[in-house]
C-alpha positions as CSV (number, residue, x, y, z in Angstrom):
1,X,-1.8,-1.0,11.0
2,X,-1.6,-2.9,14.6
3,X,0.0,-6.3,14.9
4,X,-1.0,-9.8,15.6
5,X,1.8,-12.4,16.4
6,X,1.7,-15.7,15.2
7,X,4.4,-17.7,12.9
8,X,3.9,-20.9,11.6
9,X,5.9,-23.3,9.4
10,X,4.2,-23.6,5.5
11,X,5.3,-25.7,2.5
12,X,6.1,-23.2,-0.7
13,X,3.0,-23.3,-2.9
14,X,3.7,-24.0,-6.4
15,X,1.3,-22.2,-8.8
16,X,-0.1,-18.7,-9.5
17,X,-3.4,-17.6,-8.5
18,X,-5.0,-14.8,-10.8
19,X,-7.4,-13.0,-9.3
20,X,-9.7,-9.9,-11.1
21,X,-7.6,-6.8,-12.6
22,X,-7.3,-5.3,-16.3
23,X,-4.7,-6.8,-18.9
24,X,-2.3,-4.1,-20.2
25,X,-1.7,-3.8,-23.9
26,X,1.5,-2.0,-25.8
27,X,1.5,1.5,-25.9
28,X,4.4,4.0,-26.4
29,X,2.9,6.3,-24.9
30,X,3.7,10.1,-22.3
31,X,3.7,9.6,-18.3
32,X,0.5,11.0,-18.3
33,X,-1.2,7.9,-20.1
34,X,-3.1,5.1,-18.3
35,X,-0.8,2.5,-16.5
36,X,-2.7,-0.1,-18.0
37,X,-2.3,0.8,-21.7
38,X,1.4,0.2,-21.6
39,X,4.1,-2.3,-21.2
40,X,7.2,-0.5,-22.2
41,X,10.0,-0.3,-19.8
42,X,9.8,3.5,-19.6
43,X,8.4,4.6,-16.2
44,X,4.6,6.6,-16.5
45,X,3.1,8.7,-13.9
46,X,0.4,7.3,-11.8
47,X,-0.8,11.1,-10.4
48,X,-0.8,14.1,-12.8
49,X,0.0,16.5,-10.1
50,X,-3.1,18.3,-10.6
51,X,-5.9,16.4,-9.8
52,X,-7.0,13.2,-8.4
53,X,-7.8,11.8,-12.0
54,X,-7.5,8.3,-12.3
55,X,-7.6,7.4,-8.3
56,X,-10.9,6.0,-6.5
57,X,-11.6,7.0,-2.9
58,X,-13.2,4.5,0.1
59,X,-13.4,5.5,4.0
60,X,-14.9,3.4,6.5
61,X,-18.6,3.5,7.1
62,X,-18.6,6.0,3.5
63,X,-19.5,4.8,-0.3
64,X,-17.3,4.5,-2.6
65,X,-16.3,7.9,-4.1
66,X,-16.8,9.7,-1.3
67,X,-14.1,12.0,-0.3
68,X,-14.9,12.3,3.8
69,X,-14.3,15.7,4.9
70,X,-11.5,16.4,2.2
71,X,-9.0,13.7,3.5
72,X,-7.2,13.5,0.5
73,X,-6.4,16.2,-1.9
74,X,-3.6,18.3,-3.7
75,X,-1.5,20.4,-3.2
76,X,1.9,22.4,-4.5
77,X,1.8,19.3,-7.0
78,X,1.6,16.6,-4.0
79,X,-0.8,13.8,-3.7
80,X,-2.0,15.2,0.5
81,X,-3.6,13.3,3.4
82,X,-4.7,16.0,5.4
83,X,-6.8,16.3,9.0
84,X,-7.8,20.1,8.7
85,X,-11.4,19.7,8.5
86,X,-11.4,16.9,11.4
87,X,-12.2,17.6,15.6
88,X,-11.2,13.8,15.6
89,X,-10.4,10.6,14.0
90,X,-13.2,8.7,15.0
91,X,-11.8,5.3,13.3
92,X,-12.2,6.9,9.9
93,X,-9.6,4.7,8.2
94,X,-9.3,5.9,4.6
95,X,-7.7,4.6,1.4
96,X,-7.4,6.2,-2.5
97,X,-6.7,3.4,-4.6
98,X,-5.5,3.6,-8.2
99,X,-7.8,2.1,-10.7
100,X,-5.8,-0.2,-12.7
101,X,-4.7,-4.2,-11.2
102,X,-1.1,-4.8,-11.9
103,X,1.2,-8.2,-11.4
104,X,5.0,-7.8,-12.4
105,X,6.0,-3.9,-11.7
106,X,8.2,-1.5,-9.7
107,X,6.2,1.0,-8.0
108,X,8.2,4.7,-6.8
109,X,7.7,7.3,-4.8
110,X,8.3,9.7,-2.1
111,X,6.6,10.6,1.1
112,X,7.1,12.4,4.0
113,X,4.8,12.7,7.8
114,X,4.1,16.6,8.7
115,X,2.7,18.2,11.4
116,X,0.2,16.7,14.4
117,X,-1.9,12.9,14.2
118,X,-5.2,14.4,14.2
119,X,-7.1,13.7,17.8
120,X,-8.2,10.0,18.6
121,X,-5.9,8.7,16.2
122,X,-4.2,5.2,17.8
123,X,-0.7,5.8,19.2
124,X,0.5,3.1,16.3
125,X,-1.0,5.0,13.9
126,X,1.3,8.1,14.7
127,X,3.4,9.3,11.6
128,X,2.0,5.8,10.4
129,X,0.9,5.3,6.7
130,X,1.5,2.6,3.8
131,X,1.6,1.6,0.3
132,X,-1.2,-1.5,-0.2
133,X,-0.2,-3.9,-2.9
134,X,-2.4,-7.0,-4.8
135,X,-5.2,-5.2,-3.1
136,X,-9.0,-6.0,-3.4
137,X,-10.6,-3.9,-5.9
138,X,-12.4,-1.1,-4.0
139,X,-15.5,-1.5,-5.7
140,X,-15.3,-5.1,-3.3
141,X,-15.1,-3.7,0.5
142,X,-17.6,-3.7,2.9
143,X,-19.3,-0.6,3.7
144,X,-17.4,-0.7,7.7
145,X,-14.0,-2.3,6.3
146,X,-11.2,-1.1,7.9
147,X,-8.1,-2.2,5.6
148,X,-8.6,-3.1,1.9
149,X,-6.7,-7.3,1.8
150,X,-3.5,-6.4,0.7
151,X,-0.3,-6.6,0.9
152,X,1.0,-3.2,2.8
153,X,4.6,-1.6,2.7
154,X,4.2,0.1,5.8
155,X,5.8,3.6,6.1
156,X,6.1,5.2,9.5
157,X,8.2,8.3,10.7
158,X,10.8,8.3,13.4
159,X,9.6,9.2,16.9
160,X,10.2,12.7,18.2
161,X,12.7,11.4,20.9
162,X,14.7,8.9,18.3
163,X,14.5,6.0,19.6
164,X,15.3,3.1,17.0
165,X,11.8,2.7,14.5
166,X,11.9,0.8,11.1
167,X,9.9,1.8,7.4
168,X,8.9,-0.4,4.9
169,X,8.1,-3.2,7.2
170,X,5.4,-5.1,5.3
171,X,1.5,-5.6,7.3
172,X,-0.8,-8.3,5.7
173,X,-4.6,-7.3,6.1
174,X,-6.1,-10.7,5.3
175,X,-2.9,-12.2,3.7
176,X,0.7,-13.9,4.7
177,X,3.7,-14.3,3.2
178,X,6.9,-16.5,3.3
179,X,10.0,-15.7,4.4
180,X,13.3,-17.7,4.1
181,X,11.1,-20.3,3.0
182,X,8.5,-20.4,6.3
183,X,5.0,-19.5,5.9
184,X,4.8,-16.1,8.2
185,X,1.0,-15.1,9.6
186,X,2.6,-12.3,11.9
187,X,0.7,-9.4,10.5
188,X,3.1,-6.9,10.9
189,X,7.0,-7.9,10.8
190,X,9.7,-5.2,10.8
191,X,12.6,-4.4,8.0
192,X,15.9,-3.0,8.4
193,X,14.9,0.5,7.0
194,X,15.4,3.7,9.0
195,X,12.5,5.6,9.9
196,X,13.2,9.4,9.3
197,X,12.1,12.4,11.0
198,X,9.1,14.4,10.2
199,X,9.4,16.9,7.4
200,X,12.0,14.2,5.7
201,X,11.6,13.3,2.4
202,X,12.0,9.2,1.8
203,X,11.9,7.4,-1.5
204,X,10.1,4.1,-1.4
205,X,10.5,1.8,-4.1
206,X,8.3,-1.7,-4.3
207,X,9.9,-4.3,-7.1
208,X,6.2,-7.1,-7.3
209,X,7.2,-9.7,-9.5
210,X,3.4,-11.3,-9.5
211,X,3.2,-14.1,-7.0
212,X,6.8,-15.2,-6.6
213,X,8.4,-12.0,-5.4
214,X,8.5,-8.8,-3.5
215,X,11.4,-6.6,-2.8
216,X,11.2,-3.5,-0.6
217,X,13.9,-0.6,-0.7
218,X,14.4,2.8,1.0
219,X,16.2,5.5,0.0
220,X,17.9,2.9,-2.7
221,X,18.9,0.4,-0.6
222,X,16.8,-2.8,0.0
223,X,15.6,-3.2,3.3
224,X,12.9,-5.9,3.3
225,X,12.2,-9.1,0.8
226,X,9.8,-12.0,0.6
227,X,7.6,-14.5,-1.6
228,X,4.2,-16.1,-2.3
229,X,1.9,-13.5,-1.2
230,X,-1.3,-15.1,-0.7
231,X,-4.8,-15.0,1.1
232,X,-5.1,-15.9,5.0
233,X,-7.0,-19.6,4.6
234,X,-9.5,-18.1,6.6
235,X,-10.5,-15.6,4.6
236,X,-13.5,-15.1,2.3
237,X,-11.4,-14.9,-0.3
238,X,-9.9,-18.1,0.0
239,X,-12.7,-20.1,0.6
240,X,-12.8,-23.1,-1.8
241,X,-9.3,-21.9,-3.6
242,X,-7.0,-24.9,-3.4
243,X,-4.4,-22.4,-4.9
244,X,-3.9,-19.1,-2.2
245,X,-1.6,-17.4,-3.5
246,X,-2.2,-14.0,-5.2
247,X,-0.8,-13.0,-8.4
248,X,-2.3,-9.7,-9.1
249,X,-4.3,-6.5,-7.4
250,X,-4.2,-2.7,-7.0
251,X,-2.6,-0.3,-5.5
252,X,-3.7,2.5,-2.8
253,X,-2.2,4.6,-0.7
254,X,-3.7,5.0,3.2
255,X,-5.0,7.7,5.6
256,X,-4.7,6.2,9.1
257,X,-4.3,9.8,11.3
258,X,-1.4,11.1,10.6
259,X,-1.1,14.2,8.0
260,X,1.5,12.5,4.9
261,X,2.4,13.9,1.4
262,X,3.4,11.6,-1.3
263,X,5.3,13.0,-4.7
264,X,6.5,11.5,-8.2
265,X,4.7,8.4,-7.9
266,X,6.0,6.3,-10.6
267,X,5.7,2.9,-11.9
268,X,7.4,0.8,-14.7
269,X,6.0,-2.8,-15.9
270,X,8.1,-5.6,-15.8
């Protein structure tokens, strides 16, 4: 996602906003289970390997449901964002979005960029793609949306030639966020992760503790870490709210341009 560049000073808000999701209940129960039916501390699988069960699909300018031009699929066990049926991009931004809200969690999994960025894909969308957090429901964007509002862990892929590029930096469609206590409306701002090269398999892992706290790390090692996510005043969203911040949303995973493969994608309730 492209960057605007702005940063303001903001007081720390001091209450939690809920916003439409699903209540989990208790339920020991295999990883193949519904995320929302549990709130154990084991960790369950979010994608069976097999099938898209359990994920919901939007693309810009398509319904939801649609799956345009086989975008997203699986493969050899891997949840796959492939271009093979493309001749070009044409701003066909695409998200699959698992169908349960969660608050407090730690979210796993790996990914890796392969081959070419389909033709008329941006040049920051190259080996670009992300993990959106306290999303929208899908059911809730507009027919030409670009970017659900979210929170996104933004994973890229190291440049052919090496030069220095960061992953999990964190974009904010239609949110901010603080850090070290200042109120941050940049939309993208970098981490200290290290991109790696294509083919490269990287764990991400995303600790959400509801409206308070989010924590990135890569490859183990915590790379990025900030508070009070909450909706952009200007928003639709936030119009007549006099609490912004967001406590709660889904999950989804992007297709931007770039082929990407994600595997073992995990989560455990907090």
């Amino acid at each position: 996602m492209k960057s605007k560049k702005i940063i303001v000073a903001g007081t720390a808000l001091a209450s939690v906003f809920m916003f439409a999701g699903c209540n989990s209940q208790n339920n020991n129960t295999s990883n193949e289970t519904q995320a929302n039916q549990t709130q154990t501390s084991e960790w369950i699988s979010l994608f069976n390997g097999k099938d898209l069960t359990g994920w919901k699909i939007k693309f810009k300018g398509h319904p939801l449901g649609e799956n345009y031009l086989d975008t997203f699929g699986v493969k050899d066990g891997k949840l796959t964002v492939s271009y093979d049926n493309y001749s070009q991009f044409d701003n066909k931004f695409g998200h699959i979005f698992y169908d349960h809200a969660f608050s407090n969690y730690i979210i796993k999994l790996e990914y890796r960029f392969i081959g070419e960025q389909v033709y008329g894909g941006a040049a920051w969308a190259f080996r670009n793609n992300g993990i959106m957090l306290h999303s929208q429901a899908p059911e809730t964007m507009a027919l030409e949306q670009d970017f659900p509002r979210s929170i996104e862990v933004q994973l890229l892929g190291a440049y052919d030639d090496q030069k220095p590029r960061t992953t999990a930096n964190i974009c904010t469609p239609s949110t901010n966020v603080v850090i070290n206590k200042k109120l941050v409306t940049d939309h993208c701002i970098n981490s200290t992760g290290k991109a790696l090269p294509l083919n490269e398999w990287v764990q991400a892992e995303i600790e959400v503790h509801g409206s308070e706290k989010i924590i990135h790390r890569i490859n183990g090692e915590v790379v990025f870490e900030y508070e009070q996510p909450q909706f952009e005043p200007n928003s639709s969203e936030a119009k007549g709210l006099d609490n912004l911040l967001i406590n709660k949303g889904y999950i989804s995973l992007q297709a931007e341009s770039h082929p990407t493969e994600f595997r073992n994608i995990m989560l455990k309730q907090l």
